[in-house]
OpenMM code with the backbone's topology and positions (N, CA, C; nanometers):
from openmm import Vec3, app, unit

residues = "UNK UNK UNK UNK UNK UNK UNK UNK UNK UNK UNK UNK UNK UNK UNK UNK UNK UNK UNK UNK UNK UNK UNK UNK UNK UNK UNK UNK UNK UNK UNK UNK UNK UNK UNK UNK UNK UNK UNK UNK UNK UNK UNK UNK UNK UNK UNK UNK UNK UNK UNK UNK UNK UNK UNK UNK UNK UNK".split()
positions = [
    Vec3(4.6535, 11.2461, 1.3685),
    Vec3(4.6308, 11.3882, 1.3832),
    Vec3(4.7416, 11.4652, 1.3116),
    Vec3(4.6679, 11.6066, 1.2035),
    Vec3(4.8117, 11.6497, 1.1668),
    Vec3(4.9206, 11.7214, 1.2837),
    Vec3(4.8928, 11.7404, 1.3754),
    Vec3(4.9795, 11.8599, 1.4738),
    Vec3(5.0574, 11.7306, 1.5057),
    Vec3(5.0603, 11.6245, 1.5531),
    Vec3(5.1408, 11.5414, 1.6214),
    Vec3(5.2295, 11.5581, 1.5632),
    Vec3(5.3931, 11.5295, 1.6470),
    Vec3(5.4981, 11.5256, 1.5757),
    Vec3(5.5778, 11.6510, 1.4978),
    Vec3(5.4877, 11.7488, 1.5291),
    Vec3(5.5603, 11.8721, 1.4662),
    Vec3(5.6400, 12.0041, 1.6002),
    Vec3(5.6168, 11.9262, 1.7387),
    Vec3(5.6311, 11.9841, 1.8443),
    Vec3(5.5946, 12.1441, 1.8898),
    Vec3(5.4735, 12.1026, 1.8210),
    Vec3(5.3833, 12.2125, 1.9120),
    Vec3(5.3515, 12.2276, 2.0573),
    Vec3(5.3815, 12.0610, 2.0854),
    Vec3(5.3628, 12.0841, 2.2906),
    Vec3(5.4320, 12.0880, 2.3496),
    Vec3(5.5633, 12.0704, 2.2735),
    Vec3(5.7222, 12.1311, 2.3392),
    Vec3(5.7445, 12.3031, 2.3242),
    Vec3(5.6560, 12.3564, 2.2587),
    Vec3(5.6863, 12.4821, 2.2442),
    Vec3(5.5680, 12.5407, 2.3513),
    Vec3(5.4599, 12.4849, 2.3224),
    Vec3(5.3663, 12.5479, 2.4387),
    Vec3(5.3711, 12.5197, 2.5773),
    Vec3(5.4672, 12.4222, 2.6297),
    Vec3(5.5182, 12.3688, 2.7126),
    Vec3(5.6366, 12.4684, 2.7822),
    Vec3(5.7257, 12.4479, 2.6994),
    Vec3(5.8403, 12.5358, 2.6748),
    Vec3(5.8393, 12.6949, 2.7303),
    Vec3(5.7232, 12.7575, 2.6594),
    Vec3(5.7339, 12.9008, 2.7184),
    Vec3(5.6948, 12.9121, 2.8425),
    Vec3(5.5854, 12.8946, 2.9098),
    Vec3(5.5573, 12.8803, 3.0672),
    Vec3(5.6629, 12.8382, 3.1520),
    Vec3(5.7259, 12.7432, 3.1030),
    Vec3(5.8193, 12.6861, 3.2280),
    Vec3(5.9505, 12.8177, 3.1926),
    Vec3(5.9759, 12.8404, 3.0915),
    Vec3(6.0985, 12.9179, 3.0774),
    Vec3(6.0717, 13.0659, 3.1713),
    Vec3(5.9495, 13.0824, 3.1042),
    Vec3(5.8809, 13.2330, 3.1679),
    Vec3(5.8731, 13.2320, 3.3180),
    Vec3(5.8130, 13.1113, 3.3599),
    Vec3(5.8292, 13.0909, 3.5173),
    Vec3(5.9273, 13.1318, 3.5914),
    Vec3(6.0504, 13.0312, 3.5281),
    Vec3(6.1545, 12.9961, 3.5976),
    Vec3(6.2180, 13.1525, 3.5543),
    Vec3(6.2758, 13.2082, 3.4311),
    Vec3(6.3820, 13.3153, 3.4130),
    Vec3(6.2620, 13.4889, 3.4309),
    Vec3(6.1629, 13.4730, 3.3914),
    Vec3(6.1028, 13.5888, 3.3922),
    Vec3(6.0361, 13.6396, 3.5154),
    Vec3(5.9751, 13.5187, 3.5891),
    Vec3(5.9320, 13.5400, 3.7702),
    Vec3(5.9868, 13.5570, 3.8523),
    Vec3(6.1175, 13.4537, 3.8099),
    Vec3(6.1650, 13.4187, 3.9035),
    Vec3(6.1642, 13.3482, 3.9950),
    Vec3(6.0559, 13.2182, 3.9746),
    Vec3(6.0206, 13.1052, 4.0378),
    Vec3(6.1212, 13.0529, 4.0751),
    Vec3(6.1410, 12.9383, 4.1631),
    Vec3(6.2718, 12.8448, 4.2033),
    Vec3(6.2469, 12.7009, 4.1459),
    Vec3(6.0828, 12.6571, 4.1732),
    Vec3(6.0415, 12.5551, 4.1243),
    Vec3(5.9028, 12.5683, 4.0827),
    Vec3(5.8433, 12.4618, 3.9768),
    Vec3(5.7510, 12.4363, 3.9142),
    Vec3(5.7036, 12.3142, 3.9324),
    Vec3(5.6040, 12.2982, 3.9211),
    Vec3(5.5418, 12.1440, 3.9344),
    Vec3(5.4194, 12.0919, 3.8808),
    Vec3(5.4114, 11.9500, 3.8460),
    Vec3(5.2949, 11.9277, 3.7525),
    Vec3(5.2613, 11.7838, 3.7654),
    Vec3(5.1541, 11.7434, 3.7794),
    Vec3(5.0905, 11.6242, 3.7883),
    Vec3(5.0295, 11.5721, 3.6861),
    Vec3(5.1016, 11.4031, 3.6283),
    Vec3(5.0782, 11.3674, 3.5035),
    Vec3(5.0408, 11.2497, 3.4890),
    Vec3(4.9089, 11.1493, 3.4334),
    Vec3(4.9196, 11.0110, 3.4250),
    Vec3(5.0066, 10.9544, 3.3325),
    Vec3(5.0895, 10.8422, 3.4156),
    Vec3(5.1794, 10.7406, 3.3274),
    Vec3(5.1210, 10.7281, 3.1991),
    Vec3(4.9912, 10.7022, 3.1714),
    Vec3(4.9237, 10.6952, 3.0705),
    Vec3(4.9442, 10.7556, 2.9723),
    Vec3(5.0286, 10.8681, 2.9977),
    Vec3(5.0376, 10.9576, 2.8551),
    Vec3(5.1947, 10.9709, 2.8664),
    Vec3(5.2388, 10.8919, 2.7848),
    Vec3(5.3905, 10.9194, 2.8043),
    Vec3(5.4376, 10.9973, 2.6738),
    Vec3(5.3908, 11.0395, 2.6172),
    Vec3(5.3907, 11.2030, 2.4828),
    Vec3(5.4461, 11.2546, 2.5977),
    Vec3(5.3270, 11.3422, 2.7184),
    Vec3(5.3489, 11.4436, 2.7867),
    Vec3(5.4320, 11.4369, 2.8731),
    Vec3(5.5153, 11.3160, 2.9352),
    Vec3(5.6176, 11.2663, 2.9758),
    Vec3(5.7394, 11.3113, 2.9165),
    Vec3(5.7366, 11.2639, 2.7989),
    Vec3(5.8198, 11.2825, 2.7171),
    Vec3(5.8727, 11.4310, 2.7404),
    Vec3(5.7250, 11.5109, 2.6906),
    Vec3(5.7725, 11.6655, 2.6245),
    Vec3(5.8273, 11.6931, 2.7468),
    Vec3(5.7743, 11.6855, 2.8827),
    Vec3(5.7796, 11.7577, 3.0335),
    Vec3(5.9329, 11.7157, 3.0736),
    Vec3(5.9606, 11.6216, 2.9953),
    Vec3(6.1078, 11.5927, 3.0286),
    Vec3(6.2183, 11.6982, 2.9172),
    Vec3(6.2090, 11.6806, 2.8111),
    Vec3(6.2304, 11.7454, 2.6851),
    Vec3(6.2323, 11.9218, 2.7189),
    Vec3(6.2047, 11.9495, 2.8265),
    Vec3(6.1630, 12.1026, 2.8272),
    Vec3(6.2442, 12.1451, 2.9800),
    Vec3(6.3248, 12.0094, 3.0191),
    Vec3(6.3805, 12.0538, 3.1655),
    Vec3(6.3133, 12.0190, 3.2851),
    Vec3(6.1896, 11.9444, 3.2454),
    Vec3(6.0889, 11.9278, 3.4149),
    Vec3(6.1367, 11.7970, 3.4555),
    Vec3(6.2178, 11.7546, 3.5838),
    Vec3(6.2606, 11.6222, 3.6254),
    Vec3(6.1537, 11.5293, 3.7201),
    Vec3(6.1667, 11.3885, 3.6595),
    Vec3(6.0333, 11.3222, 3.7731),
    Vec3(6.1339, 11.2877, 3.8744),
    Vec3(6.0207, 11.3197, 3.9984),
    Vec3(6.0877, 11.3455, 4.0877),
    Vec3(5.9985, 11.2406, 4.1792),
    Vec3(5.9154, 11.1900, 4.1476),
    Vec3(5.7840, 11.0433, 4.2121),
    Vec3(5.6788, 11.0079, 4.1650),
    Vec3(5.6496, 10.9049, 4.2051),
    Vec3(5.5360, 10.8490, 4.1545),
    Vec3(5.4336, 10.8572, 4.2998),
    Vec3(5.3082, 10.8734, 4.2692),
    Vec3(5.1591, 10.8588, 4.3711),
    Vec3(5.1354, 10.7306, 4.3315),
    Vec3(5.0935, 10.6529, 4.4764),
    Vec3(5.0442, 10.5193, 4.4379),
    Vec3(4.9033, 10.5503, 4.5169),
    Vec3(4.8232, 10.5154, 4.4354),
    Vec3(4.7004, 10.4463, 4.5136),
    Vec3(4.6282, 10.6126, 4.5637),
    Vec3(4.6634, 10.7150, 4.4918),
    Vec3(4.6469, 10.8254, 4.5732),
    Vec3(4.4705, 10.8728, 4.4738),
] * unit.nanometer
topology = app.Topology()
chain = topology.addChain("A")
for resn in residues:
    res = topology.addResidue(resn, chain)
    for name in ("N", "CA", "C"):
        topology.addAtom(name, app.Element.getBySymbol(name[0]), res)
């Protein structure tokens, strides 16, 4: 795909959580992700979001 790799989902990623957290004024954010995609792992880490558990069996 051409978009891969040019971090377009760190930027679209990026503004929501920033906007959340400094412009709302949120305290926390949260998001549910399959292991399966560890790109979005990646970026969700890359942007400040910490894993904080895993669901088993849920």
């Amino acid at each position: 795909m051409p978009a891969r790799g040019r971090g377009l989902g760190t930027e679209a990623t990026r503004f929501p959580v920033d906007y959340g957290l400094v412009a709302l004024g949120l305290n926390r954010i949260s998001l549910e992700v399959y292991d399966v995609n560890p790109r979005a792992c990646h970026v969700y880490e890359k942007v400040g979001l910490v894993h904080e558990g895993t669901e088993r069996q849920a």
